[in-house]
C-alpha positions in Angstrom: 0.0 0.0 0.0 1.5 3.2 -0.8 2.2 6.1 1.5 0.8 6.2 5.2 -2.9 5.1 4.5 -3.7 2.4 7.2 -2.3 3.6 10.1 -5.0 5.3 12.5 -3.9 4.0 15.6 -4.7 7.6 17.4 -8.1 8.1 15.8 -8.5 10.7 13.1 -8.0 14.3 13.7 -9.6 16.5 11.2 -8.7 20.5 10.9 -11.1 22.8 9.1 -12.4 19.6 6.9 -9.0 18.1 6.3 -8.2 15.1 7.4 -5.1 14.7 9.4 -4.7 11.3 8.5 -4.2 10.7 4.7 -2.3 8.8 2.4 0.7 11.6 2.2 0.6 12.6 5.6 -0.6 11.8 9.4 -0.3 12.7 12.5 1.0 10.7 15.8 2.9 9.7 17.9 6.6 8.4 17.9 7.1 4.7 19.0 7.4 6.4 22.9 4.1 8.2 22.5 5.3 11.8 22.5 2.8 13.8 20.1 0.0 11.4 20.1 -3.3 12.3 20.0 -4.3 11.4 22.8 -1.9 14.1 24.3 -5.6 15.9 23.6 -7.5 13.5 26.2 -4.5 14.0 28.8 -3.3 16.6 29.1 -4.8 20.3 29.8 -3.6 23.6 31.3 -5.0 25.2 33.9 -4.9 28.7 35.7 -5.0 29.9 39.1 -3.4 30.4 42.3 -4.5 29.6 46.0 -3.6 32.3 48.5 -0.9 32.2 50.7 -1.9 32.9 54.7 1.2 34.5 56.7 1.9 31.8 59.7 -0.8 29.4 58.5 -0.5 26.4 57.8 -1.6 25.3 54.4 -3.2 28.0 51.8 -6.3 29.2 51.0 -7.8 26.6 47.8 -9.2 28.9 44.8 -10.6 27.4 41.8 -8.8 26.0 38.8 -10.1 26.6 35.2 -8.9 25.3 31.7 -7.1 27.5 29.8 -5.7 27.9 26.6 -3.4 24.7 26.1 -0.3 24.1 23.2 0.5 20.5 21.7 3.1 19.7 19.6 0.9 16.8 17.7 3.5 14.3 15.8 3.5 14.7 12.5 5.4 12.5 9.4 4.8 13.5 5.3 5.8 11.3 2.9 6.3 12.4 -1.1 5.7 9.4 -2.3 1.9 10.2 -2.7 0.0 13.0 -3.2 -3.0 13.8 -0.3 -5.5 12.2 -2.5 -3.4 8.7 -2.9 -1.9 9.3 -6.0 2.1 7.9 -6.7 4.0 11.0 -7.2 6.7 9.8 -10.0 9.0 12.8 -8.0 8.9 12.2 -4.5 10.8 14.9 -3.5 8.2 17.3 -5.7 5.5 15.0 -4.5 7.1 16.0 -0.8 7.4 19.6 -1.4 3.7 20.0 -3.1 2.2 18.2 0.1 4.2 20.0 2.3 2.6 23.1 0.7 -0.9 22.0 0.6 -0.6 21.6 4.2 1.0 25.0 4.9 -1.6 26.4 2.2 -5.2 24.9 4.0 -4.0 24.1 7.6 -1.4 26.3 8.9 -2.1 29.5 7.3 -4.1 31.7 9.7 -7.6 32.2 8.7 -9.1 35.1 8.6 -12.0 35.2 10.9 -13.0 36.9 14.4 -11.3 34.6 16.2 -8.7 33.0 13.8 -9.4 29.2 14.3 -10.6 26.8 12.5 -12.8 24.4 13.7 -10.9 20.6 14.5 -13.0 17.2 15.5 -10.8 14.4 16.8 -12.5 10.6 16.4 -10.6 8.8 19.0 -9.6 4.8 18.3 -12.7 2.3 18.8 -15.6 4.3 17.8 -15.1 6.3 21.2 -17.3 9.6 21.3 -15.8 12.3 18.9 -14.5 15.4 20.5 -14.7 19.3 18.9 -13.0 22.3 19.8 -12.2 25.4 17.5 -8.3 25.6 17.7 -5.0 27.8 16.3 -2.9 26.3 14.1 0.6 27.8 15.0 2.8 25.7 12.4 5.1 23.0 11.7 8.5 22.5 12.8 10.9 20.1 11.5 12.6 17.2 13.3 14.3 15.4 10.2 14.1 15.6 6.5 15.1 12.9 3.6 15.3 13.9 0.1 15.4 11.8 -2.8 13.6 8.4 -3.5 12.4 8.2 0.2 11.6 11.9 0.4 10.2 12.4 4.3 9.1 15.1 6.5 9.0 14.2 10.1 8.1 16.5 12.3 5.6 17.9 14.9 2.0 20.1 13.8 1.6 23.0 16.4 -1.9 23.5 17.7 -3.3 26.2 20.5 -6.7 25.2 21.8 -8.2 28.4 23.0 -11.0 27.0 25.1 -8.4 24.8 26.7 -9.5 21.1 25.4 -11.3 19.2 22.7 -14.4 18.1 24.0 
């Protein structure tokens, strides 16, 4: 099978219509976990501060609340294929055109009150699909090969404003 189709062992994450998850690209994590999707499930930042008594033991407890929390999703592109499953003859112009695409519908800000676009992620096993509207912030590169294995590896930086995808 040609390019990364088959592999959705995250679920599917899907920005603004695009599937994160194609036959040129997907997103995931590395064989220790770090990126994975389900970086979205665990892990969430939160603000506040409890309030510090002079000579008391303890503090005062003060609520927590989500805030607005970064991931740094994994993320490998492959040349070898275009995003609709096509065999590039050039894989390194076949890396360099998906490369673009993704920069050109995903990364780009949009221009909108708010500047997100809107992302669902369908976790493994049918589990209950999550929303939230998030930033895309960009890509940044771990390692590149060029040539007749032309590959992008590398990590797709999200913001989620409201904190989590729920």
């Amino acid at each position: 099978m040609a390019g990364l189709s088959g592999f959705d062992c995250d679920g599917v994450l899907t920005i603004g219509g695009i599937s994160m998850n194609r036959a040129a690209w997907m997103v995931g994590g590395d064989e220790d976990g770090d990126g994975s999707l389900f970086e979205l499930l665990t892990y969430v930042e939160q603000r506040g501060e409890n309030r510090l008594l002079p000579g008391a033991t303890g503090v005062i407890a003060y609520p927590r609340r989500r805030t607005e929390t970064t991931h740094e999703l994994g993320l490998i592109v492959v040349g070898e294929v275009d995003n609709t499953g096509a065999t590039n003859a050039d894989h390194t112009l076949g890396l360099y055109n998906n490369l673009n695409y993704l920069m050109t519908n995903v990364v780009v800000p949009v221009v909108s009150s708010t500047g997100t676009r809107a992302a669902t992620w369908d976790p493994p096993g049918g589990a209950t699909q999550r929303t939230a509207n998030i930033h895309v912030t960009g890509l940044r590169k771990r390692s590149l090969s060029l040539g007749n294995q032309a590959i992008w590896q590398g990590q797709l930086l999200i913001g989620i404003p409201a904190g989590a995808f729920v």
